[in-house]
MARTOR-727167 format. One record per residue: x, y, z of N, C-alpha, C in turn; residue in one letter. Coordinates in steps of 0.02 Angstrom, whole numbers, plus 50000, padded with zeros to 5 digits. Example, Ala and Ser with C-alpha at 12.3 -4.5 7.8 and 13.67 -1.06 7.14 Angstrom:
BEGIN
506604971650390506154977550390506604983550390A;506424988850354506844994750357506455000250394S;
//
This chain:
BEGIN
460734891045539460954886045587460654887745654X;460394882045698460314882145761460824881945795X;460844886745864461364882145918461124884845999X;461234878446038461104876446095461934880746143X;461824884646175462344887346218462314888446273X;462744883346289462794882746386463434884746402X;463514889146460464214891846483464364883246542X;464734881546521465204875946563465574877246590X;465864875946661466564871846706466784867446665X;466494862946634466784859246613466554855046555X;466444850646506466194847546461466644842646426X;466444836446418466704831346392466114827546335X;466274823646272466064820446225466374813046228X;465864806846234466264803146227465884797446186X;466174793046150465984789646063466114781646091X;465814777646084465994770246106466484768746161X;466184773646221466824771646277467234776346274X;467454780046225468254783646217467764792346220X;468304793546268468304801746260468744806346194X;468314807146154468644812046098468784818846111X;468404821046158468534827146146468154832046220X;468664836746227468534839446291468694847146337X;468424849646369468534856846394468424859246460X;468934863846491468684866346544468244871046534X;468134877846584467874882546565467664884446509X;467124887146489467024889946421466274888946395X;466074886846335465604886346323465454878646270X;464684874146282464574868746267464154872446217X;464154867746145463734872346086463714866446037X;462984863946056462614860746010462324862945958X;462604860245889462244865245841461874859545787X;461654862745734461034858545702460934864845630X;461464860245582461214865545515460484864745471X;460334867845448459384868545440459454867245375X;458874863945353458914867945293458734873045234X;459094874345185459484880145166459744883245196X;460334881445238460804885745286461434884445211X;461704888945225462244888845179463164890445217X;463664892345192464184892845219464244899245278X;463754905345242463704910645269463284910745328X;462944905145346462394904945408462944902145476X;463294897945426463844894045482464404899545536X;464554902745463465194907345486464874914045510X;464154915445517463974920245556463994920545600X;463454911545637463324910845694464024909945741X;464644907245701465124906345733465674911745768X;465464916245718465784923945733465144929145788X;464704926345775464294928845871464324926345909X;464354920845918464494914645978465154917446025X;465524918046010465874920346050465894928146081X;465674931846062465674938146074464904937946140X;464564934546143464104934646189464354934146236X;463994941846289464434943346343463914940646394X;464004934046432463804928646461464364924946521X;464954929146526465304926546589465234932846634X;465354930146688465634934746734465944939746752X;465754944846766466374949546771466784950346830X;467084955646864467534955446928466784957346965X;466124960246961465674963247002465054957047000X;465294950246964464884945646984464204946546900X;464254951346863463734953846803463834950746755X;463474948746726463774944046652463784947446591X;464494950046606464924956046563465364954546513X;465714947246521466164945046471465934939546429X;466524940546360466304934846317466804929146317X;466744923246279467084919646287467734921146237X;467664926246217468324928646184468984933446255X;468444937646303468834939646336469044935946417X;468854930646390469014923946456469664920946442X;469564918846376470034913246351469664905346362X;469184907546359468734899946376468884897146305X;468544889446329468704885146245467874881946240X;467764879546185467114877446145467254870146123X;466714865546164466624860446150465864860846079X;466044857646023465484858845991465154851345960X;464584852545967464204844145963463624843545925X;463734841045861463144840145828462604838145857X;462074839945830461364838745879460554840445817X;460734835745767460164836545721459234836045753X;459524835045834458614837245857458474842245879X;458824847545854458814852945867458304857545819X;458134852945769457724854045732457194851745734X;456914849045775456324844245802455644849445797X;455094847145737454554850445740454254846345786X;453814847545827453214844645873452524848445869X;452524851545830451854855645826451274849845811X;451484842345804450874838945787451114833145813X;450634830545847450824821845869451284821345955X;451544814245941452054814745995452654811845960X;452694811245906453404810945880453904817545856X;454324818945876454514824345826454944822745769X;454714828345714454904827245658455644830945630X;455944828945606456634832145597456804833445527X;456134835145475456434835645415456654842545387X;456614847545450456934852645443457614852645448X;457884847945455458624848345464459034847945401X;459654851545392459994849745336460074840845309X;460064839445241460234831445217461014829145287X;461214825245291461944824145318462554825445299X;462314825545236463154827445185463134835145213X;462704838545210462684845145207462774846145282X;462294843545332462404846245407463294845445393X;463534837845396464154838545423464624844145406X;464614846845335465034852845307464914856545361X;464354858545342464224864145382464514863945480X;464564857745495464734860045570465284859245559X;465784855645519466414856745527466714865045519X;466154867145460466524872545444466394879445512X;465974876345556465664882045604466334879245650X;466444874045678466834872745724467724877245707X;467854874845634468384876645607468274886045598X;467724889145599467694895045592467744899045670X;467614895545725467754897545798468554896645812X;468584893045782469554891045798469764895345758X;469644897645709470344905245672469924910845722X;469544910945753469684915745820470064915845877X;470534910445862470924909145909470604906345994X;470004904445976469684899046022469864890846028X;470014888646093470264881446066469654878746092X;469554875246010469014869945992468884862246006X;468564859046027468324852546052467714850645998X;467794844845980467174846045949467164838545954X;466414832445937465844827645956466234823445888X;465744819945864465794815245798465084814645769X;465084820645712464614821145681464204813145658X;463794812745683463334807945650463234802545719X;463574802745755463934797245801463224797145859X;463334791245910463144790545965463434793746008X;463394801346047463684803746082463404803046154X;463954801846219463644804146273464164809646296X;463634816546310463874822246321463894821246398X;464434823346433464454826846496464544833546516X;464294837346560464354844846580464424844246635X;464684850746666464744854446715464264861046723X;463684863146716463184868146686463604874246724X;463764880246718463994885446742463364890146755X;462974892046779462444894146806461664892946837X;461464889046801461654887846739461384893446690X;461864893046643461454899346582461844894946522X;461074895646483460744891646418460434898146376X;460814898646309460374902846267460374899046203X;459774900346177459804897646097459734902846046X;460134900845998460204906445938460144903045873X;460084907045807459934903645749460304913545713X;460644908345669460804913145619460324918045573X;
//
């Protein structure tokens, strides 16, 4: 699995007008299952994601994780996250898991950050999303299982 990680103030998801889903502080995490990603790629990346020590500390150092904040995780499917461009000007996305399969898979990543006792936000897999942020540094890292 890919994922896109931005430390947020703030982050909101919203689907035909309606806000589904939403967070203060914490972290925005666009993810994108590959394929052959399997259950174990999901619940890896989901069990490092939080432990990345990417907040602030009392000396201003980016010492803490979003486990020792209490921050919460907005999480947002994002199948162009798989976007080859090595040729042309279209990018190609057939690296991405089929849909049946992405969606498992991000439910089960979203649902695998929440039994860490993280409170979870999460997009509408498949959907027209417009994401809003608050960028907190800004600091952006990308990771892959």
């Amino acid at each position: 699995m890919r994922a896109l990680i931005q430390r947020v103030g703030s982050a909101s998801v919203t689907v035909n007008d309606r806000m589904i889903g939403e967070i203060g502080p914490g972290l925005l995490i666009l993810v994108c299952a590959m394929q052959g990603d399997d259950d174990s790629a999901a619940k890896k990346l989901a069990k490092r994601i939080p432990k990345l020590r990417i907040f602030r500390d009392d000396a201003g150092k980016m010492n803490r994780s979003l486990l020792d904040t209490g921050g919460s995780a907005l999480v947002v499917s994002q199948f162009t996250l798989a976007a080859d461009t090595s040729r042309g000007n279209r990018p190609g996305f057939s690296a991405a898991a089929p849909p049946r399969d992405g969606a498992r898979l991000y439910q089960l990543f979203a649902d695998a950050l929440a039994a860490q006792d993280i409170p979870v936000a999460t997009g509408e897999f498949g959907a027209d999303m417009a994401v809003a942020l608050v960028n907190d540094g800004p600091v952006t890292i990308w990771m892959e299982s």
